[in-house]
Each structure stands twice: as C-alpha cells, then as structure tokens.
C-alpha positions as CSV (number, residue, x, y, z in Angstrom):
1,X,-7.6,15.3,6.1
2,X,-9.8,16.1,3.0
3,X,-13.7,17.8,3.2
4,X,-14.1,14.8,0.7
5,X,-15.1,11.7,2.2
6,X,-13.4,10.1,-0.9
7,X,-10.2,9.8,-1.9
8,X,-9.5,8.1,-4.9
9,X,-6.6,7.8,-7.7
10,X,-7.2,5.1,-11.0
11,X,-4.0,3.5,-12.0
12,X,-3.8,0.3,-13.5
13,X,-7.4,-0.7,-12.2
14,X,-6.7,0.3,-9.1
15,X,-9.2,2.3,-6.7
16,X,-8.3,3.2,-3.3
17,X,-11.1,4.8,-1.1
18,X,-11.8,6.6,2.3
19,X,-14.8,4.9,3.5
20,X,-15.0,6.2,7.0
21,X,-13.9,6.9,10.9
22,X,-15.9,4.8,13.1
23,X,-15.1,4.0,16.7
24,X,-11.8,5.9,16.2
25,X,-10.9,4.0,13.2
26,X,-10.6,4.9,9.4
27,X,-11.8,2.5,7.5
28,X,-10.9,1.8,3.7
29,X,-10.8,0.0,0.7
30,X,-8.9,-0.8,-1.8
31,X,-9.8,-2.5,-5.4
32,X,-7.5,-3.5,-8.9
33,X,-4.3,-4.3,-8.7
34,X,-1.5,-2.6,-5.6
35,X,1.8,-2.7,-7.0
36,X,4.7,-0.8,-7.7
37,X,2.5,2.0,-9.8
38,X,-0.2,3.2,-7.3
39,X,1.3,1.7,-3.4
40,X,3.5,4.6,-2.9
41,X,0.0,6.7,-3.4
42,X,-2.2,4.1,-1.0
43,X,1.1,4.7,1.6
44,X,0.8,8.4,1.4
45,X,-2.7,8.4,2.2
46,X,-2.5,6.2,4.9
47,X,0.1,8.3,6.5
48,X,-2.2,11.6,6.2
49,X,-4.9,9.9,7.9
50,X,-2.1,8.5,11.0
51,X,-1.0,12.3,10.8
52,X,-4.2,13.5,11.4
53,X,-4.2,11.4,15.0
54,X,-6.0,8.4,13.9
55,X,-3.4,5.4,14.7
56,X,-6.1,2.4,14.1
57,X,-6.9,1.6,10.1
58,X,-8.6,-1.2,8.7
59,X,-8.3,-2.0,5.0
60,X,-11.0,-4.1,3.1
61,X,-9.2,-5.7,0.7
62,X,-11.9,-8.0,-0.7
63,X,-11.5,-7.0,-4.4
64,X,-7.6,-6.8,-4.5
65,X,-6.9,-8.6,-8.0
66,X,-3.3,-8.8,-7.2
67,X,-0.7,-7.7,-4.2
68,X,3.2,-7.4,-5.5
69,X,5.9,-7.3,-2.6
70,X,5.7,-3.5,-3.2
71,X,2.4,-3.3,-2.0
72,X,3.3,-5.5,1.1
73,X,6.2,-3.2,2.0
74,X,3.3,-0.6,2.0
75,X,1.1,-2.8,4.7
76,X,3.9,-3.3,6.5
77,X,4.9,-0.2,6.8
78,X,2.1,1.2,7.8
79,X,1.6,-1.4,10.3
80,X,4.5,-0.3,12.2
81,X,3.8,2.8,12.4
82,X,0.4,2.1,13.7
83,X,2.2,-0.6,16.1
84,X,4.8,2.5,16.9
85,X,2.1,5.0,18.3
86,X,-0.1,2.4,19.9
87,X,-2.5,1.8,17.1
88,X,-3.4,-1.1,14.7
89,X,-3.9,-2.2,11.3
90,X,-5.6,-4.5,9.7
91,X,-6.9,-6.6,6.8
92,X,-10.6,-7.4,6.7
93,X,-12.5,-9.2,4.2
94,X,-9.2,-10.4,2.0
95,X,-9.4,-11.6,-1.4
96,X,-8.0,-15.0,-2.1
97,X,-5.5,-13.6,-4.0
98,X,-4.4,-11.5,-0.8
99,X,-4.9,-14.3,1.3
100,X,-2.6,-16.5,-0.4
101,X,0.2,-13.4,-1.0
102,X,0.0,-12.4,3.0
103,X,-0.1,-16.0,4.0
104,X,2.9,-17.1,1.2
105,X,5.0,-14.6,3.1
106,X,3.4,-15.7,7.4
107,X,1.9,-12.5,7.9
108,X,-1.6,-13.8,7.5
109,X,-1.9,-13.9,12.0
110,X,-0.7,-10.3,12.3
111,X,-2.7,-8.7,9.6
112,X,-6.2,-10.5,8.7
113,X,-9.3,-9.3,10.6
C-alpha cells in the first residue's frame, strides 16, 4: 500500500479515496459518477488494499451521482473476493441514487451497512 493516506484519480467527476484502516478495516469513499471510465481504477485499488492482508472494506458511497452495471460488477466482485478469504464488504451511508441501483438489482441486504 501507498505512504499516502490518499489515493485518488478525477475522471468524469469521479473521486475515489483511502480514508483509513480502523479495527482491521479500510475504509473509503467514493464521489461523481462510477462507471465504465474510472470502476476498473476503484477495482484495482481495492484489490491492492485485499493484497495487502486487509479482507474487510467498507465503502461510503453517500455522494455517488450515478452507479452503471459496470460499477456493480466492480462491488461485486470485490465482494467475493472479500466473502472468498473470510472478509466483508460493504456499503455505508448510500446515496439515493445507489440505493435505488443496488436495490433495482436485490442486492440492497447483502451490501448496505
């Protein structure tokens, strides 16, 4: 993992963020739009920070303007990994808009915090 506390790429209004490991989890947030431009960037991260031996993430998603199916492929993805090595991810504080997306497609139970 980075010296950096921050990671961070701007692509189509999109911000992603390392906030921090607490309690064995990293924590992070993402802002803008996650779609087929930037999720394969937010799912490379993600797997550096499983990589490094932290199998529990938690996403704030509470300014997420928009969620394509790319970017749920990305969640879900990483979820399974997570599941895979005994870990967990989630969703805290969702935006409406991700609310609606993740509950559109009945993944709203296994993701939301």
């Amino acid at each position: 993992m980075r010296n950096s506390k921050f990671s961070k790429v701007d692509r189509n209004q999109f911000i992603f963020v390392k906030d921090d490991d607490s309690f064995g989890e990293g924590h992070f947030t993402v802002t803008g739009q996650i779609n087929i431009n930037n999720a394969a960037y937010m799912k490379q991260e993600l797997e550096k920070h499983i990589a490094s031996g932290s199998i529990n993430i938690v996403i704030n998603m509470c300014s997420v303007t928009f969620l394509s199916s790319t970017g749920i492929r990305t969640i879900l993805s990483i979820y399974k990994k997570t599941k895979e090595l005994g870990g967990k991810l989630l969703i805290e504080n969702p935006s409406e808009c991700v609310r609606n997306v993740i509950g559109m497609v009945a993944l709203d139970e296994m993701l939301l915090k």
